[in-house]
N, C-alpha and C positions, 0 to 999 in steps of 0.2 A: 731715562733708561726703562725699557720693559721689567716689569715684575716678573717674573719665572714661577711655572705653574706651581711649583711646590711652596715658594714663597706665596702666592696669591692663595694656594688652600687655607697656609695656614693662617694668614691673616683672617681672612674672610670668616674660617672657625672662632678663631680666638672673637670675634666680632659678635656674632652667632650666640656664642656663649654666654657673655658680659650682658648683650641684649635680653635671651630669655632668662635667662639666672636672675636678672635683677626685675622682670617683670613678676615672675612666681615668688623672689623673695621676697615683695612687697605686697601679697596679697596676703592679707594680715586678718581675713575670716575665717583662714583654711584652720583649724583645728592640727595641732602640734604635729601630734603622734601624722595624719595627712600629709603635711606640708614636708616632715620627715621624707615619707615614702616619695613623694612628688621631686623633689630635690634631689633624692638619691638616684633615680635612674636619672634625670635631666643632668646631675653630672658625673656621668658615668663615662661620658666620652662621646665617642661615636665621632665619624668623620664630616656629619652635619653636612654630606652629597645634598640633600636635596636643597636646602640653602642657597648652596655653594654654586649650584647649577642655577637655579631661579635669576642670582645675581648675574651671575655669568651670560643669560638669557637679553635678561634687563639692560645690561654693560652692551652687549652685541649689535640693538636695535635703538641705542643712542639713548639711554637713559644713563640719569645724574644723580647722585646723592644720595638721600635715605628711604625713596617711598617703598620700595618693595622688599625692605628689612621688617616692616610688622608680619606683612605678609607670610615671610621665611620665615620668622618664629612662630606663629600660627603653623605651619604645616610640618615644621620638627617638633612641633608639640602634639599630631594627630600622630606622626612617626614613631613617637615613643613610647605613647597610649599602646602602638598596634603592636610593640614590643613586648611589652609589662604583659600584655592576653596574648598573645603567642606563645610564650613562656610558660603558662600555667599549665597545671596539671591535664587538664580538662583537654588541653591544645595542643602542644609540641610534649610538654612535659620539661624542660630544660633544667636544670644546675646553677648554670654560670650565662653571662651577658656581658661584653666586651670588657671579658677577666676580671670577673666578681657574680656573684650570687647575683642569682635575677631578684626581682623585686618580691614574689611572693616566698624566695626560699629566707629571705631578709625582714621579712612584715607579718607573712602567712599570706593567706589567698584573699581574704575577706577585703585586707586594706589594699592590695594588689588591686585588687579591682576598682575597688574606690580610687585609685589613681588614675589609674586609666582613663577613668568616667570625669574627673576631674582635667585634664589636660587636655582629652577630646573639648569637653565643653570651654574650656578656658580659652582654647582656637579661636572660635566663631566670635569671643568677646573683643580679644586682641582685634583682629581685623575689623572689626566693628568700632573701636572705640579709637581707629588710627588717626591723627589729624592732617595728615599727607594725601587720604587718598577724599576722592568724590562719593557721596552717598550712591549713584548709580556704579562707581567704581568696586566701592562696598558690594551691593547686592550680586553681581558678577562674580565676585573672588568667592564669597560665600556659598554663594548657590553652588558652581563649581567645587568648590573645597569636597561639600558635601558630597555630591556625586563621585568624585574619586574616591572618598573614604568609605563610603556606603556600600548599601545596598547592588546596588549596577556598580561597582569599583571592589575598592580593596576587598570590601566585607565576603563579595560575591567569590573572587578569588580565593576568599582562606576557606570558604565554605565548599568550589570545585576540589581543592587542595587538599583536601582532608577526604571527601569522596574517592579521590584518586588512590589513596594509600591502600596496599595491597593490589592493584590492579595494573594492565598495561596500557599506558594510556597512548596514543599516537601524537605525533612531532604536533597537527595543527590540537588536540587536546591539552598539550602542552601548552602551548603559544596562548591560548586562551584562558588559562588559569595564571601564568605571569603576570598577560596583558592587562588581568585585571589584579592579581595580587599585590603589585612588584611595580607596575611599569603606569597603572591610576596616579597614583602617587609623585611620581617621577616626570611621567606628563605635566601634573600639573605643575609643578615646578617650574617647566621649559614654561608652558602657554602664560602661565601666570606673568613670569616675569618679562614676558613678550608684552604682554597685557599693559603693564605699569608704566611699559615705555612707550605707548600709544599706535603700537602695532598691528593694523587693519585686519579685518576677517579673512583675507585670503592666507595672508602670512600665518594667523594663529593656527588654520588648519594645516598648513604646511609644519608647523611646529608641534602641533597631535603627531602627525604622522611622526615625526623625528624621535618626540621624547617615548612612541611605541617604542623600537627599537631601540633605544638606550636601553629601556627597561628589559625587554629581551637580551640585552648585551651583558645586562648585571645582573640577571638570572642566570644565566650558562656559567659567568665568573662567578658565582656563587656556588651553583651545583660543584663545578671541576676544585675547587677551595675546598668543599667538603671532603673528596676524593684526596688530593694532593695538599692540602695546606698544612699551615704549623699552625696547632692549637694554640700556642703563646703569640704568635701574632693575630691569629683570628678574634680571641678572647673567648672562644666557646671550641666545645670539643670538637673534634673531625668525625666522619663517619655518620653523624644523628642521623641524616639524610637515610640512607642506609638501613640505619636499627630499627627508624617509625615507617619503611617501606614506602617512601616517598617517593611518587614519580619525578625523576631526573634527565637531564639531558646527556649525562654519562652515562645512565643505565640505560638509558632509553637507542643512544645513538652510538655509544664507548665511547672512549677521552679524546678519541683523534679526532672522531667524528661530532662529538661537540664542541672542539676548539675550531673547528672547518664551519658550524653551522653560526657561531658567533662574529668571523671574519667575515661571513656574507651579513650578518645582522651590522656589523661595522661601515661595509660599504654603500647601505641602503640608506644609513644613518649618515653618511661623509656626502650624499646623493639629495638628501633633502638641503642643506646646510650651502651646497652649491646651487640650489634652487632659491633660496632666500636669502643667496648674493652674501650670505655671511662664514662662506668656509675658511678665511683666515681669522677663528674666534678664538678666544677661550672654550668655545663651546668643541669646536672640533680638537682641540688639544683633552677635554675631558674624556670626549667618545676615546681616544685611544688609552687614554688615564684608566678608564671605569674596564676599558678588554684588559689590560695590563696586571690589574690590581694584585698584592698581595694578604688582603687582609679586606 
C-alpha cells in the first residue's frame, strides 16, 4: 500500500527529528546554558520541508536507506541558524517563532547568536563525519551546502531583502532576492538528494532549475500567509511583512495576481519533473503540497 503524502510528512519529520535531537543531544562540550538555546529552537517544530524534500528527491531517482538522512540534518541545522538571526533585533525583529518566543526573546541576543554560530558550524561536521557517504561525496555536499547558505545564496538574499524594505522593487527584483533567500536553500535540498542517489550532471542541473521554482512557489505561499493566514496556525503574527515594508508579491502584484504568478511558478516546476521522467514522484505531489499550504 502507498503511504499518503500526509502520512510520509509525518513520518519522514518524526524521523528528522529523533535524528538531529539526538545528534545535538550528545554533544556533551556545548556549555549548558548553549546547548539550552540550541535545543530549544531545534525543537521548536517546524515542518522540516527541506528534509522532507531532499528524501523525497533521493526516493524519486532510486535511492535506499539512510545516506542522505546526515545530509538532511546538516541542512535543518543551517535552516535554523538562519532562523534564530532573522529573528533578531538587528534583522526582522520578531516575538514569536512557530508559537513561541524566538530564541533571543528566550536567551537575550548574545546567546541567540551563539546558537546560530553553533548549528551553522555543527552542519559541515555532521556531513563530514557521515559513515554512508564517500570522502569525494563529502567535499561536494559541503562545498555546496556552503554556497547556498553563503555569501552568493541565502546570506546574499537576506542582505538584497533588507535593501529592499521601503522600496518598490520589480517582479525579476523580486525573483532574485527569493532565488537566493528562500529557494538556495531548498535547491539544495532537491540536488543534494539527487546527488546521494547517483544522479548524473545533466539530471542535477535539471533539478537546480526545478528546486528554483519550488523556492519561488514557497515565497509567494509565504508572502499571501502573511496577508491571509491564521496567526495560531502560522506560529508567528500576520501582517510583519507589511509593518517592516517588505517587498512582496501581494504588494507588489495584489493577491489575485500573486496567486496567478505562483500557478505558473507551479507549472514550470510540474515541466522540469516531466523532463527528468520523474512526474509521478513524491516530488510532484509536494510542488502542489508547498502552493497549497496553510501554515
Amino acid at each position: 500500500m502507498v503511504e499518503s503524502l500526509q502520512d510520509y510528512l509525518t513520518s519522514e519529520q518524526q524521523r528528522v527529528n529523533s535524528y538531529v535531537l539526538e545528534l545535538l543531544a550528545n554533544d556533551a562540550m556545548l556549555p549548558p546554558s548553549l546547548s539550552e538555546s540550541v535545543l530549544y529552537s531545534m525543537r521548536a517544530g517546524g515542518k522540516r520541508l527541506r528534509p522532507i524534500l531532499m528524501q523525497a528527491s533521493y526516493e524519486s531517482f532510486g535511492g535506499q536507506g539512510e545516506k542522505a538522512l546526515p545530509v538532511a540534518a546538516a541542512l535543518e541545522m543551517v535552516h535554523t541558524y538562519s532562523l534564530i538571526h532573522d529573528d533578531l533585533p538587528a534583522m526582522d525583529n520578531d516575538d514569536y517563532r512557530r508559537g513561541q518566543l524566538t530564541n533571543h526573546k528566550k536567551f537575550g541576543e548574545a546567546t541567540a547568536i551563539l546558537a546560530g554560530d553553533a548549528l551553522l558550524t555543527r552542519s559541515f561536521s555532521v556531513i563530514g563525519q557521515a559513515k554512508e557517504l564517500q570522502p569525494e561525496e563529502k567535499v561536494y555536499l559541503m562545498t555546496y551546502l556552503s554556497e547556498a547558505a553563503g555569501s552568493i545564496g541565502m546570506i546574499a538574499g537576506q542582505s538584497l531583502d533588507m535593501e529592499a524594505e521601503d522600496k518598490e522593487s520589480t517582479l525579476q527584483e523580486l525573483e532574485q532576492i527569493h532565488n537566493l533567500k528562500t529557494g538556495k536553500l531548498l535547491t539544495y535540498a532537491i540536488v543534494a538528494g539527487a546527488y546521494c542517489a547517483g544522479a548524473g550532471h545533466e539530471t542535477l542541473e535539471l533539478m537546480k532549475k526545478f528546486g528554483k521554482y519550488i523556492g519561488l512557489i514557497f515565497q509567494v505561499q509565504d508572502d499571501i500567509l502573511d496577508v491571509t493566514g491564521d496567526a495560531a496556525v502560522i506560529g508567528k503574527p500576520v501582517g510583519s511583512d507589511e509593518g517592516n515594508n517588505k517587498s512582496t508579491y501581494p504588494k507588489l502584484l495584489g493577491l489575485d495576481g500573486a496567486k496567478a504568478q505562483m500557478n505558473k511558478y507551479v507549472e514550470l516546476a510540474h515541466q522540469c519533473l516531466l523532463e527528468a521522467n520523474i512526474e509521478a514522484s513524491r516530488l510532484q505531489e509536494l510542488t502542489v503540497y508547498l502552493s497549497k499550504r496553510s501554515s
